[in-house]
N, C-alpha and C positions, 0 to 999 in steps of 0.2 A: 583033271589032267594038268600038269605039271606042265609051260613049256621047256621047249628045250632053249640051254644057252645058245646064245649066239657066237660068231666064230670071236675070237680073239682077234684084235687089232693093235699092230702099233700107234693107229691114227687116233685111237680111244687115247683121252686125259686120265688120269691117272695119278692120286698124292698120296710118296708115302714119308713117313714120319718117324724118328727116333729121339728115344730121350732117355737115358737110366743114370744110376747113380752113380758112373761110369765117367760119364760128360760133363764133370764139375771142373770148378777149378777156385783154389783160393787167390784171391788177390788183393795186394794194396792200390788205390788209388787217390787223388784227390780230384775234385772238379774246378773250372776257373768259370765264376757266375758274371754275369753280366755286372758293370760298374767296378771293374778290380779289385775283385773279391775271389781270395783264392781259400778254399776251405783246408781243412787240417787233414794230414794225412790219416787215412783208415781203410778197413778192407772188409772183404764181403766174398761168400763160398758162393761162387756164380753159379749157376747150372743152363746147361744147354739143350737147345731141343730145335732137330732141323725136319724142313720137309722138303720132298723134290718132286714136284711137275712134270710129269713127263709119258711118252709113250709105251707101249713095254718092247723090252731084248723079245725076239720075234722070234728066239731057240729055250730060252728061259720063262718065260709070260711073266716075268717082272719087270717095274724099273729098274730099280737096284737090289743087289742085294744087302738085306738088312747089315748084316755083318760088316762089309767093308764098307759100310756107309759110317757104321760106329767106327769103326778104325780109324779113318781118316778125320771125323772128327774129333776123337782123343788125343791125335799127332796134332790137330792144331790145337786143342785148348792145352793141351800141357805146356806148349811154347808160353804161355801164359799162366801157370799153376805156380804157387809160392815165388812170383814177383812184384816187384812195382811197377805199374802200367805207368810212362809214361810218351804223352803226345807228343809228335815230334813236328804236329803242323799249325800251334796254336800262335799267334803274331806276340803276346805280350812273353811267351814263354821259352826260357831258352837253356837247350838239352845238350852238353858238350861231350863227348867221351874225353877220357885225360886219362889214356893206360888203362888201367883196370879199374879206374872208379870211371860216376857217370854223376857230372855236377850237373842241378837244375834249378835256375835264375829265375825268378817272380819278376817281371818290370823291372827288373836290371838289376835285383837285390835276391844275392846269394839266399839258400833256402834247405836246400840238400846236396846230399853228397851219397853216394851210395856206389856198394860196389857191382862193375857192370855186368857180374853173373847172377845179381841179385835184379836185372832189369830187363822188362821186354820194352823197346823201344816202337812206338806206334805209329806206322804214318796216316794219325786221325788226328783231326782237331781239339779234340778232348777225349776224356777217355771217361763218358759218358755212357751210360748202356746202350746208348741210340747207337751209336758211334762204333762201338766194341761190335756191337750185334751185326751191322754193315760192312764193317772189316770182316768179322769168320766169315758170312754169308759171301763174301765179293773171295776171299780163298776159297773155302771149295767150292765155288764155282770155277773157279780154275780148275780145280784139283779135277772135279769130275767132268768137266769136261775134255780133258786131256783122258784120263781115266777110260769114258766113253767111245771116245773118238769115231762118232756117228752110227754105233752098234744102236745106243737111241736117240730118240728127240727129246732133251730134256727141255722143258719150256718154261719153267721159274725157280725158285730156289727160296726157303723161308729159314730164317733164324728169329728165336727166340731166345734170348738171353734173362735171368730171371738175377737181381742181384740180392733181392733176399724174399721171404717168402709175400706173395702179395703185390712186387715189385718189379715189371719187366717193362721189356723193349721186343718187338719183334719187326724186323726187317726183314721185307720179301722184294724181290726182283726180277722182273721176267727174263726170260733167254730167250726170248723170241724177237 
């Protein structure tokens, strides 16, 4: 004999996950390493992969739905698809707009110049995959929870960010 389910809860935990090849995005970056060491500009086809914590819509039996969870996440990685990531909270590094370009100073010594539709400007200390993955992750949690607005409980939030195969960062954070 089979039992039977038991009833549905919003109070049940519940994680669900997207990722396709949908949620990339290419980007330039450089990193600034320890001892004033800034590396050479280069770039990397990121891919993205989120999960969300939470209870289920009490009229839907889901968290979210899969779909506009992919949405919202391709609106934010695109803000970041064929640009130059750079940090705009690092202390040695410094990021000017000047009209339509966007100048970026090493330790006080000129470095690039780039034009500013060609830049996502970051407010992260580096633009690190730690960093990158904490920034998406800390947006849609915004996004869904405005999104939400207490239909559920969502209770944490994960990004994975993978900057090339073998190579990632994943940042989770609770909402609780």
């Amino acid at each position: 004999m089979t039992p039977e389910p038991g009833p549905v809860s919003a109070h049940h935990a519940f994680k669900v996950s997207v990722t396709n090849d949908h949620l990339v995005f290419a980007s330039a970056h450089f990193i600034i390493f320890p001892g004033h060491r800034c590396e050479r500009l280069h770039g990397h086809n990121y891919r993205t992969r989120v999960a969300v914590e939470g209870g289920l819509d009490p009229e839907a039996h889901y968290v979210l739905d899969f779909a506009e969870l992919k949405r919202m996440m391709k609106r934010l990685t695109d803000e970041f698809d064929h640009k130059v990531l750079l940090p705009l909270e690092h202390p040695q590094l410094e990021v000017q707009e000047q009209g339509e370009t966007v100048t970026v100073a090493y330790d006080h010594a000129p470095r690039y110049v780039f034009p500013r539709r060609d830049c996502a400007l970051v407010p992260i200390p580096n633009t690190t995959v730690e960093m990158l993955a904490q920034y998406l992750a800390r947006r849609a949690r915004a996004e869904l929870l405005r999104a939400t607005a207490g239909a559920v409980t969502l209770t944490a939030i994960e990004v994975e960010l993978e900057e090339s195969v073998g190579q990632s960062a994943t940042y989770r954070e609770s909402l609780t």
